[in-house]
ROLUM-693653 format. One record per residue: y, x, z of N, C-alpha, C in turn; residue in three letters; residue number from 1. Coordinates in steps of 0.1 Angstrom, whole numbers. Each point is the difference from the previous one (the first is absolute). Last residue first. Layout:
n_yy  n_xx  n_zz  ca_yy  ca_xx  ca_zz  c_yy  c_xx  c_zz  residuo  num
Y  X  Z  Y  X  Z  Y  X  Z  Ala  NUM
...
//
This chain:
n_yy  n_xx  n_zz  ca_yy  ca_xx  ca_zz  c_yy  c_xx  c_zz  residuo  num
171  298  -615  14  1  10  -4  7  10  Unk  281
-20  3  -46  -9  -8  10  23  7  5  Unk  280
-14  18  -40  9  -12  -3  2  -8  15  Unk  279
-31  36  -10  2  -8  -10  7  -13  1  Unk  278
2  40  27  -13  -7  3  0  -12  -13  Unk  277
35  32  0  -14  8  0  -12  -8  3  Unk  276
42  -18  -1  -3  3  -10  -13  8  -1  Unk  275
28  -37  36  -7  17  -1  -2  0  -14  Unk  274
43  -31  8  -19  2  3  -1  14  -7  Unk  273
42  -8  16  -7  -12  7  -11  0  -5  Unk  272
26  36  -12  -2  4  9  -10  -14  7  Unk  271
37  -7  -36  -2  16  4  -12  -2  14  Unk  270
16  -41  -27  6  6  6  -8  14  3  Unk  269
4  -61  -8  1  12  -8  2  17  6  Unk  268
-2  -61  8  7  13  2  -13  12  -4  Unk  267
-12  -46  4  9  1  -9  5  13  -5  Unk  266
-31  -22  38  22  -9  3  0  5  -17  Unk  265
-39  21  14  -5  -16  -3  17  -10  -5  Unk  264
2  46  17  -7  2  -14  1  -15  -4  Unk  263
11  8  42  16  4  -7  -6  -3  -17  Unk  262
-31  -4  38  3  -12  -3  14  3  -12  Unk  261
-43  28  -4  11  0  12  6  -12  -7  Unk  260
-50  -1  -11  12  10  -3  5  -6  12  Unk  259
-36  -20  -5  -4  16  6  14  8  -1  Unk  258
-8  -45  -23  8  -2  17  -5  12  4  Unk  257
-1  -17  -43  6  14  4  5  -2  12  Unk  256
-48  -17  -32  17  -6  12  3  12  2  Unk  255
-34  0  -42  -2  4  13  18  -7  4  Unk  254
-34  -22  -39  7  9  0  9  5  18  Unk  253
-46  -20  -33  12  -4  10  8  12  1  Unk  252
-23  -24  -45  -1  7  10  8  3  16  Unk  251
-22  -46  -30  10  10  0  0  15  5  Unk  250
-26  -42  -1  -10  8  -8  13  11  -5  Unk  249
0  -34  33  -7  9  7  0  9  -13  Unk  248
25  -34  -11  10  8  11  -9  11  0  Unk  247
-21  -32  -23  12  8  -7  4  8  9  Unk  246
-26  -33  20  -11  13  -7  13  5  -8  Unk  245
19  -31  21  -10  7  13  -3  9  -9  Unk  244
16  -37  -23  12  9  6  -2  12  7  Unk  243
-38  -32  -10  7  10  -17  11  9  10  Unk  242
-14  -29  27  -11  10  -1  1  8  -10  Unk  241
33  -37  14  -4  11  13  -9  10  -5  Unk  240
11  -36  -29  9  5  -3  -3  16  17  Unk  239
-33  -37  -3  -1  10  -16  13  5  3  Unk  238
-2  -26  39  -8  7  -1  -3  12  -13  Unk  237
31  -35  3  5  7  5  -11  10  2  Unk  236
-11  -35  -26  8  4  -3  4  13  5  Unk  235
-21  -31  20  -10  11  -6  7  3  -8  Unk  234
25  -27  26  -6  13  8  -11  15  -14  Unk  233
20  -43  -15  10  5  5  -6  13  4  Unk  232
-28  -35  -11  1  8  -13  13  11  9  Unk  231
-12  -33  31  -8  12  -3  -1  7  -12  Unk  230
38  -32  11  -8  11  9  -12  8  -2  Unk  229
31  -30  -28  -11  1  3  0  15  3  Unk  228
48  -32  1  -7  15  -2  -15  -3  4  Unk  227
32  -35  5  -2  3  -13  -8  11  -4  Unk  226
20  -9  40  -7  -6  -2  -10  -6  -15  Unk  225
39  30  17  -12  2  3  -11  -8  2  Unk  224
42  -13  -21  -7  15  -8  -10  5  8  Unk  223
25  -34  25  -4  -6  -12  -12  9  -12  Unk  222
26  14  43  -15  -5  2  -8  -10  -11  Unk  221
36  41  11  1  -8  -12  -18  -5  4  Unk  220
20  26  33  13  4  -3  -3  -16  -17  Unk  219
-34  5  39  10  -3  3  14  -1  -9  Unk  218
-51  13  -17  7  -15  8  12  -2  6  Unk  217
-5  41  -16  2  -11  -10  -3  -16  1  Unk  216
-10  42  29  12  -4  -3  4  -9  -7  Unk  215
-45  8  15  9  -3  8  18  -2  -1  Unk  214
-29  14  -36  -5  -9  4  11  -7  15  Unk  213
0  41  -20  0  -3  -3  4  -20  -2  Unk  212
-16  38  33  9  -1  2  9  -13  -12  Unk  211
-51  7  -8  8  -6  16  14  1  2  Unk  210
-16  28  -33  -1  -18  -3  3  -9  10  Unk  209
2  49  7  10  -6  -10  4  -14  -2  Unk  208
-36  23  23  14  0  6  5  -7  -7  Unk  207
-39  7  -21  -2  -8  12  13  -5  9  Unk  206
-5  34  -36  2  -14  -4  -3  -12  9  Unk  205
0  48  16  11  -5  -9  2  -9  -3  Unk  204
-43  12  18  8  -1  7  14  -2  -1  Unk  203
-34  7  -35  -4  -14  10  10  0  8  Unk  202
4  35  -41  -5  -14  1  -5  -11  13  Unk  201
26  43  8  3  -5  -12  -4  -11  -3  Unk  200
-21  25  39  18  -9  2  5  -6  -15  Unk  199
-44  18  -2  1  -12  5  12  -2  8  Unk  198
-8  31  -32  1  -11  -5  -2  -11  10  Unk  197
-3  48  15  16  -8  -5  -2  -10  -6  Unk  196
-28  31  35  -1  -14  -9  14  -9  -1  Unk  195
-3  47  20  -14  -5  -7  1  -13  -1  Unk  194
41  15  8  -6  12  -8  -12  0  -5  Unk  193
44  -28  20  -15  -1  0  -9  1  -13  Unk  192
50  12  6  -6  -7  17  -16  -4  -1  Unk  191
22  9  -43  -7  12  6  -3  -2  13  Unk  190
21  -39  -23  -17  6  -4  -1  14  6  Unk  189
42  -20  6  -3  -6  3  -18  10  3  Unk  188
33  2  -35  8  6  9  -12  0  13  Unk  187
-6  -18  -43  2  14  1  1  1  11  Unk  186
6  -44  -2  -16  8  0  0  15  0  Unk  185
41  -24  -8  -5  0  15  -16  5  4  Unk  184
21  -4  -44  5  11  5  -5  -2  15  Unk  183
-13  -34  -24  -8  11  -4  4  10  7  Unk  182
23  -36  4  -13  -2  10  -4  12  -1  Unk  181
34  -4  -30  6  2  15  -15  2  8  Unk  180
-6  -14  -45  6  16  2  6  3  14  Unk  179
-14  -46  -12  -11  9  -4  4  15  7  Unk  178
33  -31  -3  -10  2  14  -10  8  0  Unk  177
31  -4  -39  6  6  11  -9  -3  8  Unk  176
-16  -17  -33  -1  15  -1  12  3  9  Unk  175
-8  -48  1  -10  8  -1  -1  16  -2  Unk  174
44  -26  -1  -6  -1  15  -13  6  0  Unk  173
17  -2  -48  8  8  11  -7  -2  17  Unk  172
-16  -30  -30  -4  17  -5  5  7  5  Unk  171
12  -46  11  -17  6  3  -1  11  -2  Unk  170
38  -14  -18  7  0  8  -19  5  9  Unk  169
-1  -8  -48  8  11  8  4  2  14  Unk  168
-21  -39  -14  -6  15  -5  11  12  1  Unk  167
11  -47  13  -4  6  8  -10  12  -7  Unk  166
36  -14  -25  1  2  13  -8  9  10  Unk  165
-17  -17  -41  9  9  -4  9  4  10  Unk  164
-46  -36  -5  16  2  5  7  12  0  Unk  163
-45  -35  -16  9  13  3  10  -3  1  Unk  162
-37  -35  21  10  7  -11  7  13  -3  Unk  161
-24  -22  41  -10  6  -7  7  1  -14  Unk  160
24  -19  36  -4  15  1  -8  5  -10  Unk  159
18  -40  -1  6  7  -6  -2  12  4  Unk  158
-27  -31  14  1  -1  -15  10  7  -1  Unk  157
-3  -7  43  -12  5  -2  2  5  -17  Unk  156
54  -7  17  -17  -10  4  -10  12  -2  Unk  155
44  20  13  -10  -6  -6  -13  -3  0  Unk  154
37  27  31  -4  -16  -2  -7  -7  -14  Unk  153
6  48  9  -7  -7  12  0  -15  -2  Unk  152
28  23  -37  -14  2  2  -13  -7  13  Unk  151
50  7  7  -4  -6  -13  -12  -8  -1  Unk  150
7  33  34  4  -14  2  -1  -10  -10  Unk  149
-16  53  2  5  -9  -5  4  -9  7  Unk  148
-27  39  12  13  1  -3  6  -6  -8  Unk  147
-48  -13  8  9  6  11  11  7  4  Unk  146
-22  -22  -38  4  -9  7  9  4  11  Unk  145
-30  29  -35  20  -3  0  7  -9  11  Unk  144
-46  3  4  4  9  3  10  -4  -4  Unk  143
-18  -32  -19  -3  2  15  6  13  4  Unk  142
-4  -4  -45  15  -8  6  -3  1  13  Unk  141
-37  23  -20  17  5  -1  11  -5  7  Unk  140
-43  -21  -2  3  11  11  11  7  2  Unk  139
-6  -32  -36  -1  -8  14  3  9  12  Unk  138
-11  9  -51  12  0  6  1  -3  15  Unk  137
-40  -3  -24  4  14  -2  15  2  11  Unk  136
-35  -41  -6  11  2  -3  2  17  2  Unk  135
-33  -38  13  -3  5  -14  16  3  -5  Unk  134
-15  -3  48  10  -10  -6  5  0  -15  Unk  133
-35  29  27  0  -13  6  11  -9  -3  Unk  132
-19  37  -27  -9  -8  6  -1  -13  9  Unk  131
37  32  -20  -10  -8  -12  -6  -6  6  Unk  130
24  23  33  10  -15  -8  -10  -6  -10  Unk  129
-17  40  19  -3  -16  11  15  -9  -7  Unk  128
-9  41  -24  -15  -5  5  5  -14  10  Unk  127
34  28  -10  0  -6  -8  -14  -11  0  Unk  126
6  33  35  13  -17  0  -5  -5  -7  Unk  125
-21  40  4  -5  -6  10  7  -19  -4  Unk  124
17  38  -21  -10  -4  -10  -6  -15  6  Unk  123
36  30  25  3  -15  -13  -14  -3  -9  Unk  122
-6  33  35  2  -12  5  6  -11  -11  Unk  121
-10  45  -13  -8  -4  4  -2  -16  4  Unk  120
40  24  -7  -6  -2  -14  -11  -6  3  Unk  119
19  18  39  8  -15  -7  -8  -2  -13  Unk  118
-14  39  13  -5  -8  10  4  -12  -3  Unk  117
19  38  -22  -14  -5  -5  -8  -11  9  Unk  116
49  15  12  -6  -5  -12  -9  -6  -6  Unk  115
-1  24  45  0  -11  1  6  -12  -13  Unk  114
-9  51  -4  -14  -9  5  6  -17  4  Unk  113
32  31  -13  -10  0  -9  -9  -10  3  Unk  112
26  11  30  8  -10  -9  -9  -1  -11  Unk  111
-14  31  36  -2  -14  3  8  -10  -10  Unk  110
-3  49  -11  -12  -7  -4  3  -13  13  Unk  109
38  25  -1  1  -6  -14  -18  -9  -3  Unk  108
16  23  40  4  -10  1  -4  -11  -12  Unk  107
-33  40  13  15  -4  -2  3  -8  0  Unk  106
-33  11  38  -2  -1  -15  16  -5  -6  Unk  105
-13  30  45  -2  -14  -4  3  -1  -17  Unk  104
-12  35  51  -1  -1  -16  1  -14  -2  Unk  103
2  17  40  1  13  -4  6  -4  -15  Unk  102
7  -41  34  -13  6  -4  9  12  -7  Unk  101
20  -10  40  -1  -11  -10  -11  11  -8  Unk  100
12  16  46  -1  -16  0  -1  -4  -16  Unk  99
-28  42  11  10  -7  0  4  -14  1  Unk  98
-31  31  26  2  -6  -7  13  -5  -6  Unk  97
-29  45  24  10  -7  -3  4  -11  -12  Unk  96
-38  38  17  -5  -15  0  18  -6  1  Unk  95
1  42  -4  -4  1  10  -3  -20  1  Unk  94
23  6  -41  0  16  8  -2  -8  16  Unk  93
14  -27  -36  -10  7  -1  -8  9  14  Unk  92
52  -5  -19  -10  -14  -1  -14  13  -4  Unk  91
27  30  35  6  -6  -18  -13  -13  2  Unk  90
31  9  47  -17  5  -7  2  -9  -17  Unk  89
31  20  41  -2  -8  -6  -9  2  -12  Unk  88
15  14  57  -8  5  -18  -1  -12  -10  Unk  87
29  8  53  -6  -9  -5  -1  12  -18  Unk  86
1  16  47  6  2  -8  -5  -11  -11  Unk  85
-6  15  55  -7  -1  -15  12  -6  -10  Unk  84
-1  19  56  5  -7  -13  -10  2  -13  Unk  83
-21  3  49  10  11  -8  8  -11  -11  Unk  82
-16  -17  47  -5  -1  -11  9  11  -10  Unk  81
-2  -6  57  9  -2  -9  -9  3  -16  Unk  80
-24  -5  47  6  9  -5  7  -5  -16  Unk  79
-7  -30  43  -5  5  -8  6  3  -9  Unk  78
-3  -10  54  8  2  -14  -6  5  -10  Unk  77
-15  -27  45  -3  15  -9  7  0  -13  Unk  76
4  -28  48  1  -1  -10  -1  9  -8  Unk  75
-13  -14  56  7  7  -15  -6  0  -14  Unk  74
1  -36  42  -7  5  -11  11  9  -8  Unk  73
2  -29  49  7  1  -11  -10  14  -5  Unk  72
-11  -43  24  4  11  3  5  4  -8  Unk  71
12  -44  23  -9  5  -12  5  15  1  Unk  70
5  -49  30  4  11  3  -9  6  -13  Unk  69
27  -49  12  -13  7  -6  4  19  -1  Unk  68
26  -47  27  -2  10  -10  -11  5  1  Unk  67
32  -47  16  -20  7  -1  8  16  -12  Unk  66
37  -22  40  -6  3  -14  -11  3  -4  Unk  65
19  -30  46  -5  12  -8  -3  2  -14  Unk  64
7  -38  25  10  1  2  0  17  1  Unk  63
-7  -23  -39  2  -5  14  -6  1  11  Unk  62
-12  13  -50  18  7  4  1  2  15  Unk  61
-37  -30  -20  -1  19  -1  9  4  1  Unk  60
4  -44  2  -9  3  12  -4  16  0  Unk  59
28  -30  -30  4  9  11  -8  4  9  Unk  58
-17  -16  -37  7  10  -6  7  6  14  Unk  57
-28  -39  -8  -6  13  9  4  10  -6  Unk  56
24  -38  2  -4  3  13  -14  14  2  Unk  55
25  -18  -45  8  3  9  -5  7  15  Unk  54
-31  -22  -32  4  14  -9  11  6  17  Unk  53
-9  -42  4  -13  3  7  5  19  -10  Unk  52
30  -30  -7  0  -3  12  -15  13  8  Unk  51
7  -11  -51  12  3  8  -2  4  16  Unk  50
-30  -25  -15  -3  7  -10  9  11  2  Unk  49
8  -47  10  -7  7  9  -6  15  -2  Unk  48
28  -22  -29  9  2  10  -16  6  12  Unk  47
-13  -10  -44  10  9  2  7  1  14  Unk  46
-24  -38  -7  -11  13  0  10  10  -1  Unk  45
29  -36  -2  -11  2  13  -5  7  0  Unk  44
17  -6  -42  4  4  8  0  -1  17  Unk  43
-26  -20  -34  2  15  -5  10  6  11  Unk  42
-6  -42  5  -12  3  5  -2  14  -5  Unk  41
33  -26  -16  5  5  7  -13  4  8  Unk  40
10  3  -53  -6  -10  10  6  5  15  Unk  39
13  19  -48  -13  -3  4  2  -14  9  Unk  38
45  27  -1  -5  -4  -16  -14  -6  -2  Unk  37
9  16  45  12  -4  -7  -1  -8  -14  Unk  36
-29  33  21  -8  -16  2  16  -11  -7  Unk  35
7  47  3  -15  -3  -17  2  -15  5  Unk  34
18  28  36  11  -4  -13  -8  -6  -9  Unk  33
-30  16  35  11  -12  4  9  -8  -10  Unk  32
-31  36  -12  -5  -15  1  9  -6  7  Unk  31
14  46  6  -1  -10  -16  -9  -11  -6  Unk  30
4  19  47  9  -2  -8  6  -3  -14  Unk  29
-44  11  17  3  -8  7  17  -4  -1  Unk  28
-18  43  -19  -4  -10  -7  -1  -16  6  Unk  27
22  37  21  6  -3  -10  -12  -8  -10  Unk  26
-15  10  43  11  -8  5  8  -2  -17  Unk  25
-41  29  -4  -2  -19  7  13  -3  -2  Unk  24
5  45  -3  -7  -9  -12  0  -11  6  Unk  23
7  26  31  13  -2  -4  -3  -8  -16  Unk  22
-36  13  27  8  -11  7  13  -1  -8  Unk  21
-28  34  0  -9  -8  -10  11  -13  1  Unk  20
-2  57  16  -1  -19  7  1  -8  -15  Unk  19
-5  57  17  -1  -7  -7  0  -15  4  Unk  18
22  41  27  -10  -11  3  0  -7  -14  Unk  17
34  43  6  -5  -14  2  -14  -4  -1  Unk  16
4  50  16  8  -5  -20  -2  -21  13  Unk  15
-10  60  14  3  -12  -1  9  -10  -3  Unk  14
-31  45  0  11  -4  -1  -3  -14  3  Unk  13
-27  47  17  -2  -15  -11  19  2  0  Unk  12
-36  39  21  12  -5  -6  -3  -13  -7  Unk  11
-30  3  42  -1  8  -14  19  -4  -2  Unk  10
-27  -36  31  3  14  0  0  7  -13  Unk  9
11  -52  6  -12  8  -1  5  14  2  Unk  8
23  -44  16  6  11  -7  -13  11  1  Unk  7
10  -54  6  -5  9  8  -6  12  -5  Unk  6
24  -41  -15  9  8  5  -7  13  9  Unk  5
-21  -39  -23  4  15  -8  8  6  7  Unk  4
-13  -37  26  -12  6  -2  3  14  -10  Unk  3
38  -31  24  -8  2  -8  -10  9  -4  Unk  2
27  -15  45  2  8  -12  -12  -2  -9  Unk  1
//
């Protein structure tokens, strides 16, 4: 008889014999099947593997069961917890953060600001067509380029010509991005409360250009090859810092994520905000 089978005094119980052996024998059978696909020297080690898992699997069954005797430990129940009642806490209150900022700036000072920022940046243009292709136009048509086909295929020399096209067709794509970016800055700039010019001017135009860049090699590698990159960026830089200081020099105005969501939906109604606390929900 086995050595556990020799039943200590005191209350115990008794449970199986921890073994190890039924592992071996199943990872011994699956080097068998493995060597199949492998080698067949994978499957020898498996078969013996098997074999040796097997024999000292029956040897704790055979021709006695090993069991292990354990005492048994009471268990102290622990006293049941009273219910609590979930409190919902106003923005603020008791170090509570909100998820989006308290306050952000209107919508209207990021279109503003990213206006005057575009304005910024075409001056940026006109400076590197006079300087580097003694043309005014050049940047224009370059930008028009990018919602043209027309336009994208002209030579060098007909970029630096006017074109009634691509001026209009530049002017529109420039103060629509201008004003989109800008609105994105509004939105954006209160996520960082002590130092907003530097998501506006360095970390914005950093993204941007890169994203920039990376796309327009793929989608028009002709037009981006045409683009001087670092008038581009510094470009992007003046339109980030004007657009940045307009926004900051707005006032902000408070989220109505402290109201009830029926307020935020729209709805109207008797009784959904306090009145005595000035309006607070």
């Amino acid at each position: 008889m086995n050595t556990n089978e020799q039943q200590p005094p005191g209350k115990v119980i008794q449970i199986p014999a921890s073994n190890g052996a039924p592992l071996v024998a199943a990872f011994g059978l699956t080097l068998s099947f493995a060597g199949l696909l492998t080698h067949v020297m994978v499957s020898i080690l498996g078969a013996i593997t098997l074999c040796a898992g097997l024999i000292a699997w029956f040897r704790e069954v055979l021709p006695h069961e090993a069991h292990n005797f354990v005492t048994p430990e009471r268990e102290e129940l622990a006293a049941p917890r009273p219910e609590t009642k979930v409190r919902h806490l106003e923005v603020g209150e008791m170090g509570h953060r909100a998820r989006l900022p308290l306050q952000i700036y209107p919508y209207s000072a990021g279109v503003r600001g990213g206006l005057v920022g575009g304005a910024a940046m075409a001056v940026l243009a006109i400076l590197y067509g006079l300087i580097g292709h003694k043309s005014i136009w050049y940047p224009i048509n370059l930008l028009a380029a990018a919602g043209s086909s027309q336009i994208s295929a002209m030579s060098y020399n007909q970029l630096l010509e006017f074109s009634v096209t691509g001026l209009v067709l530049g002017t529109i794509i420039h103060v629509m991005g201008s004003a989109f970016v800008g609105l994105l800055y509004g939105v954006t700039l209160p996520m960082f409360p002590q130092r907003p010019i530097l998501l506006g001017g360095v970390l914005a135009p950093l993204f941007w250009s890169g994203i920039l860049y990376t796309e327009l090699n793929i989608i028009n590698p002709a037009l981006q090859a045409r683009i001087d990159w670092k008038w581009f960026i510094a470009s992007q830089f003046a339109f980030g810092v004007v657009a940045g200081l307009v926004v900051t020099k707005h006032e902000k105005v408070s989220t109505m994520q402290h109201l009830p969501f029926v307020v935020r939906a729209g709805f109207k109604g008797s009784g959904i905000i306090n009145e005595d606390k000035g309006g607070e929900s």
